[in-house]
C-alpha positions as CSV (number, residue, x, y, z in Angstrom):
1,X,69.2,159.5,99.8
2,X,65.8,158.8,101.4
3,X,62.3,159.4,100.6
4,X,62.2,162.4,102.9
5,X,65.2,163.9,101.2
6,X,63.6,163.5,98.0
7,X,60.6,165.4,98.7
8,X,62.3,168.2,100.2
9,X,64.5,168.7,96.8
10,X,61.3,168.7,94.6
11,X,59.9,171.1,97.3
12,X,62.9,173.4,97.1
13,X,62.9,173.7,93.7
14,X,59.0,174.5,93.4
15,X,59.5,177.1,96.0
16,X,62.3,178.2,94.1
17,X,60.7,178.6,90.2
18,X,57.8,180.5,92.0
19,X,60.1,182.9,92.8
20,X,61.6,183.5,89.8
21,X,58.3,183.5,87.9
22,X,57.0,186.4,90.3
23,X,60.3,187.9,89.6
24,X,60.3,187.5,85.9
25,X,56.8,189.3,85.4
26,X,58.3,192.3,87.0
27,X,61.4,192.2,84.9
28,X,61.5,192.0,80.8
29,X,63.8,190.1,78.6
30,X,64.7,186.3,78.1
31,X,67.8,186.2,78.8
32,X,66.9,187.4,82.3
33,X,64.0,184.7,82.5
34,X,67.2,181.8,81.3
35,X,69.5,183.0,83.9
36,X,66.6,182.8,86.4
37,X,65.7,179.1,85.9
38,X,68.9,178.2,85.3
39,X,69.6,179.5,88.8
40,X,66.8,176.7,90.3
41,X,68.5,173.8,88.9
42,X,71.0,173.7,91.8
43,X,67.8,173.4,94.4
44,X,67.2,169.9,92.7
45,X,70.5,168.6,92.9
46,X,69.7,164.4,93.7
47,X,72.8,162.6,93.7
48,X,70.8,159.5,93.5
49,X,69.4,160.5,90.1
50,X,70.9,157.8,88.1
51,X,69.7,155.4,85.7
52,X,69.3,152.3,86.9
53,X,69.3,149.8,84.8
54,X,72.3,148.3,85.1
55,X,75.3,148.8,88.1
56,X,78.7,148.0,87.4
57,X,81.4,146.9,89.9
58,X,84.8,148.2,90.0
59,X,87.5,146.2,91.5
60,X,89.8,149.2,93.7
61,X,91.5,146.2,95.6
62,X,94.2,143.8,93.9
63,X,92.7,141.6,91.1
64,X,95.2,138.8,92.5
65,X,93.8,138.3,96.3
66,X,95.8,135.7,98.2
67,X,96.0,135.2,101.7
68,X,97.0,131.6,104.1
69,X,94.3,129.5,104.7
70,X,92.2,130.5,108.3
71,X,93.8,133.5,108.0
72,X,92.1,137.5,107.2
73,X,93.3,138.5,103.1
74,X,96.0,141.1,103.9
75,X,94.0,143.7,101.8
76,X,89.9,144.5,102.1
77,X,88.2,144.0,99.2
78,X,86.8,147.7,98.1
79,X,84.4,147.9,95.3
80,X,82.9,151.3,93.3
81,X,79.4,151.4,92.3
82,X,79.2,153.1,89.0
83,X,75.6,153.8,86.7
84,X,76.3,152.6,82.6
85,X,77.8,156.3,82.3
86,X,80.3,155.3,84.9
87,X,79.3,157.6,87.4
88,X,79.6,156.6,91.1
89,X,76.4,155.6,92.7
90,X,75.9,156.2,96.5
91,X,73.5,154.8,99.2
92,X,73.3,151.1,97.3
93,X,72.8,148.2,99.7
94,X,75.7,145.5,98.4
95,X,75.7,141.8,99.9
96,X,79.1,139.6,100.3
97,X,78.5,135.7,99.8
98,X,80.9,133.4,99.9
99,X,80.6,130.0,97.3
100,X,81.4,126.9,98.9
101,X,83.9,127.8,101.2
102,X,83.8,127.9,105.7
103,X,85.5,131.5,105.5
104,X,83.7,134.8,106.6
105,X,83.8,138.3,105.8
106,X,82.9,141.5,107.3
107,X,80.3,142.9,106.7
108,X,78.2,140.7,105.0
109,X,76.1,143.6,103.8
110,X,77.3,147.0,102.8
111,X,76.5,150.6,101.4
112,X,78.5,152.5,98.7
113,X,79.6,156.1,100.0
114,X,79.0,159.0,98.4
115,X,81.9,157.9,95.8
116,X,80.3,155.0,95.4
117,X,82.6,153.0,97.2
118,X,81.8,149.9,99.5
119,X,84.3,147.9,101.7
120,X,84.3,144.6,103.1
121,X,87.1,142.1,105.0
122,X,87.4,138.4,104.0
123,X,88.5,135.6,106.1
124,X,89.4,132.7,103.7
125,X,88.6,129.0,104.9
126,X,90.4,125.8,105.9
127,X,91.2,124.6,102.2
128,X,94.0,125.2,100.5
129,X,92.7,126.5,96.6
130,X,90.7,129.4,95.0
131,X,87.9,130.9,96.9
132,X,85.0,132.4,95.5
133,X,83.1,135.9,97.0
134,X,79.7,136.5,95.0
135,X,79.3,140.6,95.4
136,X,75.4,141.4,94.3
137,X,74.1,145.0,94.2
138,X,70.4,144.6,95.9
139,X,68.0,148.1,95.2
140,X,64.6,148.6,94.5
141,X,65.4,150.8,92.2
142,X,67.2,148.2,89.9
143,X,64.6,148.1,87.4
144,X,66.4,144.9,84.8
145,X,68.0,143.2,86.1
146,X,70.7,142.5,89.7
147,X,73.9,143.6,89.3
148,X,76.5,140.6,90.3
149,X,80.4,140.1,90.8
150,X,82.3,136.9,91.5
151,X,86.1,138.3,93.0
152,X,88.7,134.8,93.7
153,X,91.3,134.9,96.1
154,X,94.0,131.9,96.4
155,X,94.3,130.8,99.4
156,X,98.1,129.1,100.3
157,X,98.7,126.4,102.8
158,X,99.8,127.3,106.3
159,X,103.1,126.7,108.0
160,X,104.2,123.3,108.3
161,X,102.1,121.7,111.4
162,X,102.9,117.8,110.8
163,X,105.6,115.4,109.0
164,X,105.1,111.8,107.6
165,X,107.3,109.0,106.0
166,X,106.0,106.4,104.2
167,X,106.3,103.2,104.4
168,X,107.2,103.1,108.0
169,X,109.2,100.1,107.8
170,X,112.0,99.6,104.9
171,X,113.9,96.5,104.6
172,X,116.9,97.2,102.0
173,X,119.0,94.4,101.3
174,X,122.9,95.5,101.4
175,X,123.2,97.7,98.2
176,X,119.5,98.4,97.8
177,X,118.1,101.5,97.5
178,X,114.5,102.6,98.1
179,X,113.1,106.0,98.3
180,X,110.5,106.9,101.6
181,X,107.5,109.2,100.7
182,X,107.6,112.4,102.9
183,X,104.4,114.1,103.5
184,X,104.2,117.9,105.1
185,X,100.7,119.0,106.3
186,X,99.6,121.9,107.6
187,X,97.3,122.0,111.0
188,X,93.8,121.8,108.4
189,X,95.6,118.7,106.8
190,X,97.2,121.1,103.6
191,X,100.1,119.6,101.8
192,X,102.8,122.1,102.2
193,X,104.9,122.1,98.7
194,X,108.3,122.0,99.2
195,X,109.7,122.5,102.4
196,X,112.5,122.7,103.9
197,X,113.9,119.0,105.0
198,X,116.6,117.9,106.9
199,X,117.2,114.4,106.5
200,X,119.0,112.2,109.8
201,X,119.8,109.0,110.2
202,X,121.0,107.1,113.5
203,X,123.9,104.7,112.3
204,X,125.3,105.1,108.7
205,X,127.2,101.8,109.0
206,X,123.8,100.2,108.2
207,X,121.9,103.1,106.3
208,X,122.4,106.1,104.6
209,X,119.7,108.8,103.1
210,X,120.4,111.5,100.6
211,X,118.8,114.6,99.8
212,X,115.7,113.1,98.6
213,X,114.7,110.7,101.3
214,X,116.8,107.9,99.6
215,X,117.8,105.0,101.4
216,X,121.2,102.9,100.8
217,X,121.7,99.5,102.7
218,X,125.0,99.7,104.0
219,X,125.6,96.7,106.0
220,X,123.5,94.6,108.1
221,X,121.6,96.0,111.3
222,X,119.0,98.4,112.3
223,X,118.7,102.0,112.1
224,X,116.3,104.9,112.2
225,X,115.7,107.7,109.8
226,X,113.9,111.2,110.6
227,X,113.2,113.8,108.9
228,X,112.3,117.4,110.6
229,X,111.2,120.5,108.7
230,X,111.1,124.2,108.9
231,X,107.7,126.4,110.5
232,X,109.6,129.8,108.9
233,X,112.7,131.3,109.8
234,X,115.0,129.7,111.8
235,X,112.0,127.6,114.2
236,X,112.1,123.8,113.1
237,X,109.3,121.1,113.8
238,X,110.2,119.1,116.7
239,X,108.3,116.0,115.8
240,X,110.4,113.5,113.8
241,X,108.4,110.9,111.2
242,X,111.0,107.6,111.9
243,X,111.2,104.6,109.5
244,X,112.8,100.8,110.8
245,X,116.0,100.0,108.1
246,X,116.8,96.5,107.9
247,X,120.0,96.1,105.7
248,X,120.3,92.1,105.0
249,X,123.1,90.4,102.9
250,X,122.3,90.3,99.4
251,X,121.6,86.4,98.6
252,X,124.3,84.4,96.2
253,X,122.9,82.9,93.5
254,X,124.7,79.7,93.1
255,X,123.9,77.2,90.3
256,X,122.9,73.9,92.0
257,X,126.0,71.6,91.7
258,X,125.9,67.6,92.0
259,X,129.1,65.5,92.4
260,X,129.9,61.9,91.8
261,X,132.6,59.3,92.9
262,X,133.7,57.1,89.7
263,X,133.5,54.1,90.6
264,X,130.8,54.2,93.6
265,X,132.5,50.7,95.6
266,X,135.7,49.1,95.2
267,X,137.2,46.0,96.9
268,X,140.4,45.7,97.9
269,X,142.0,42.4,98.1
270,X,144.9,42.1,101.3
271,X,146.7,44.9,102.7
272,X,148.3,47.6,101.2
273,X,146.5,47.4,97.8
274,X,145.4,51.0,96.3
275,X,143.0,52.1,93.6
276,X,142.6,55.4,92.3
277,X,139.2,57.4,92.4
278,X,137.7,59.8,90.4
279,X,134.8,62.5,90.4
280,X,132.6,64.1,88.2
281,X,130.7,67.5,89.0
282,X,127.6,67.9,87.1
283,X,125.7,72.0,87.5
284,X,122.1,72.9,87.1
285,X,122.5,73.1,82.9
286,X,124.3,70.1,83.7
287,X,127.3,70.4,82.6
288,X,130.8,68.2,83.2
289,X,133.3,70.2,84.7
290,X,136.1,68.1,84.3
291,X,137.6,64.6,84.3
292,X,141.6,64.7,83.7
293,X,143.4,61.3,84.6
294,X,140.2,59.8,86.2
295,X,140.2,62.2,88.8
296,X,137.5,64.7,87.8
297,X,139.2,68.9,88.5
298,X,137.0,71.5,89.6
299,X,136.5,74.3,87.3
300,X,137.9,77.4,89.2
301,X,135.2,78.9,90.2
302,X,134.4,75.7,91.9
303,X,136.1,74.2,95.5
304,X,138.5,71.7,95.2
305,X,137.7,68.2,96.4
306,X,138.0,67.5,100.1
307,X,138.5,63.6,100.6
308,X,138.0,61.7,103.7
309,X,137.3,57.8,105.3
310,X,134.8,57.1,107.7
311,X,137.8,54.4,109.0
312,X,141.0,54.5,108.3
313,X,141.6,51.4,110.3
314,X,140.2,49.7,107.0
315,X,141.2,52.2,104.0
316,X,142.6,55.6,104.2
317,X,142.0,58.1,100.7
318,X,144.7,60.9,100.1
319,X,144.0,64.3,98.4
320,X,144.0,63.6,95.1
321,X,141.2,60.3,95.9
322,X,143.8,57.7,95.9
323,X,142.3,54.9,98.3
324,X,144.6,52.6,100.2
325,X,143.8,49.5,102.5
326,X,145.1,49.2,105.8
327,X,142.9,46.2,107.4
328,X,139.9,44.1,106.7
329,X,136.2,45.2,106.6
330,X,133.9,47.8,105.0
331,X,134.1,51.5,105.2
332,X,132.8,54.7,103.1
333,X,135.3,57.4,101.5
334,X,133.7,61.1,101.3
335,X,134.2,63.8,98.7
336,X,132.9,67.3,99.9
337,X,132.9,69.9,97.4
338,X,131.4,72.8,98.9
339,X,127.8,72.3,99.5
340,X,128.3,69.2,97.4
341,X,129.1,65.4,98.2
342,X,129.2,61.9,97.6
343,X,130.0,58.4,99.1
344,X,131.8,55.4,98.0
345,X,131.8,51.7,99.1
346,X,135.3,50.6,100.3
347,X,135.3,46.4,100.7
348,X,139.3,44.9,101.9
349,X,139.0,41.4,102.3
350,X,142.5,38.9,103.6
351,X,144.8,38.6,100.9
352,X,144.3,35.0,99.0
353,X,146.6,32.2,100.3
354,X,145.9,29.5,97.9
355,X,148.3,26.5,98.0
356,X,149.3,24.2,95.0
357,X,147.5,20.8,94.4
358,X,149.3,18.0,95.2
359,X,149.8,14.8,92.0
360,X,149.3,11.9,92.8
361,X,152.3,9.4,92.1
362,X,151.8,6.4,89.8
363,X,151.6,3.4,91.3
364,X,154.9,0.7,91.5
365,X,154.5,-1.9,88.7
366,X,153.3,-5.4,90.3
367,X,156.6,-7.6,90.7
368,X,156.7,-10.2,87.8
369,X,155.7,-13.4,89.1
370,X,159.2,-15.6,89.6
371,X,161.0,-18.6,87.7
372,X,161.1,-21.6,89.4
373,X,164.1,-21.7,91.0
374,X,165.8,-18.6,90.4
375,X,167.2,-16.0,93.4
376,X,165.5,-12.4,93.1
377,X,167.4,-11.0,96.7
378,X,169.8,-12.4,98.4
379,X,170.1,-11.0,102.0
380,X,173.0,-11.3,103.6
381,X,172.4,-12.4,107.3
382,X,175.5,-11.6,109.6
């Protein structure tokens, strides 16, 4: 109520307890003069006669405002201006502020009705979170202190606007398993909890993906995976987030294996002469695998022995390392077990002819020397 209003009440009432007083003197008793006054006090009825001290806010809207982000809160917020007897206050100029936040509201300045009620509409901001609205009661007839209100609303993220996998390239090797890192953002950049996935992937010979964005390497190859997620109801997002899958074969860890030929050269004297072979096969530890009859036996997880000549025109070897010789010279035998090998020398020289020495026979006794006279030979002459 204004000034002018005011002074037209204290006016009234004046005019009015003239009145009665110039009607009292003509009547007699009190309890006409009580009635009489008692009649005025409605000519000074000021409904902005309060004690103002203190104003007190009361909430009329939901305690537990929430609305999407950019987006109008569903309900206004309505306040009542009470006085500390709880009686609502009209006419009081109430401002709207918002605390660290790019929403609005509307108006930014109100007045309580004559229930003492004022109304405004909020607009949260871009971030996802509780918002803040600062409600002050501003009169000059506040004579302690401002009256002030802080009301929160929660505001949610929007509908999905953007999907993201991370990391964008995966190599798995066949058996491995890695799980990608899906982020759902709304159009302010809001992370969207828990939405509605659907996971894809283009050839599940090489890849697969479970519920939860995990990856399985299949077999070798390449393959993409997307994953696309729900706006509300039935609409979907038509941009895909795609991750590169690699599936490569799972290495062998094999124990470094060394092999030997026992002994590392022969030679062979003439054709046809044979001589056994043998092989030992030493690991990483090292360990002897075996050696059974000179020939040395693979263990089972290890290949057997593959024997060859580099010229069988001068020695051929069989399976089992037995070499023979089939002509003069030099030649190498190989052993291959798996990754393994080993060389030996093969020499076959001609086959010795050696002869017997001949004795030499003694020598004829000297002829004794004769007697006079006497006949040693007699030839006969025909």
């Amino acid at each position: 109520m204004t000034n002018q209003t005011r002074a037209q009440g204290r006016a009234t009432n004046l005019h009015c307890r003239r009145r009665v007083w110039s009607w009292v003197q003509r009547a007699t008793g009190p309890m006409v003069l009580a009635l009489a006054l008692s009649a005025c006090q409605g000519a000074n009825v000021d409904p902005t006669l309060h004690n103002f001290d203190t104003l007190e806010f009361t909430l009329l809207s939901s305690d537990h405002l929430a609305g999407t982000v950019g987006e109008g809160i569903p309900e206004a917020v309505r306040l009542r201006v009470t006085d500390e007897t709880g009686r609502p206050v009209p006419d009081i100029a109430v401002s709207f502020q918002l605390v660290a936040s790019d929403g609005q509201v509307s108006p930014s300045v109100g007045r309580s009705d004559t229930q003492g009620i004022v109304t405004t509409n909020w607009i949260l901001g871009q971030r996802a979170g509780v918002h803040e609205l600062e409600i002050t009661a501003s009169d000059n007839r506040l004579s302690r202190r401002l009256s002030k209100r802080v009301v929160r609303a929660q505001a949610l993220p929007g509908v999905p606007d953007t999907v993201q996998l991370s990391p964008s390239e995966v190599a798995l090797e066949v058996g491995g398993t890695q799980t990608l890192e899906l982020r759902v953002v709304d159009e302010f950049g809001n992370d969207v909890p828990d939405p509605e996935v659907e996971w894809s992937v283009a050839d599940q010979a090489v890849v697969t993906v479970d519920g939860g964005g995990t990856l399985t390497g299949i077999g070798e190859g390449v393959s993409s995976v997307g994953a696309s997620v729900t706006t509300f109801g039935s609409e979907r997002i038509d941009a895909e987030a795609t991750a590169s899958v690699t599936a490569v074969a799972e290495p062998v860890d094999e124990p470094t294996t060394v092999v030997h030929i026992n002994p590392s050269s022969v030679t062979l004297s003439g054709v046809g002469i044979t001589q056994q072979l043998g092989i030992t096969v030493e690991t990483a530890e090292p360990t002897l695998v075996a050696s059974t009859g000179g020939i040395g036996l693979a263990a089972e997880e290890e290949p057997s022995p593959e024997w060859s000549s580099l010229d069988d025109g001068v020695a051929s070897v069989s399976s089992d390392g037995t070499v023979t010789s089939t002509g003069t010279g030099s030649t190498k035998v190989l052993v291959q077990m798996g990754t393994a090998s080993d060389t030996a020398d093969v020499t076959v020289t001609e086959e010795s002819t050696e002869s017997e020495p001949e004795t030499e026979s003694d020598p004829e006794p000297e002829p004794e020397p004769e007697a006079p006279g006497a006949v040693t030979d007699l030839a006969y002459l025909g």
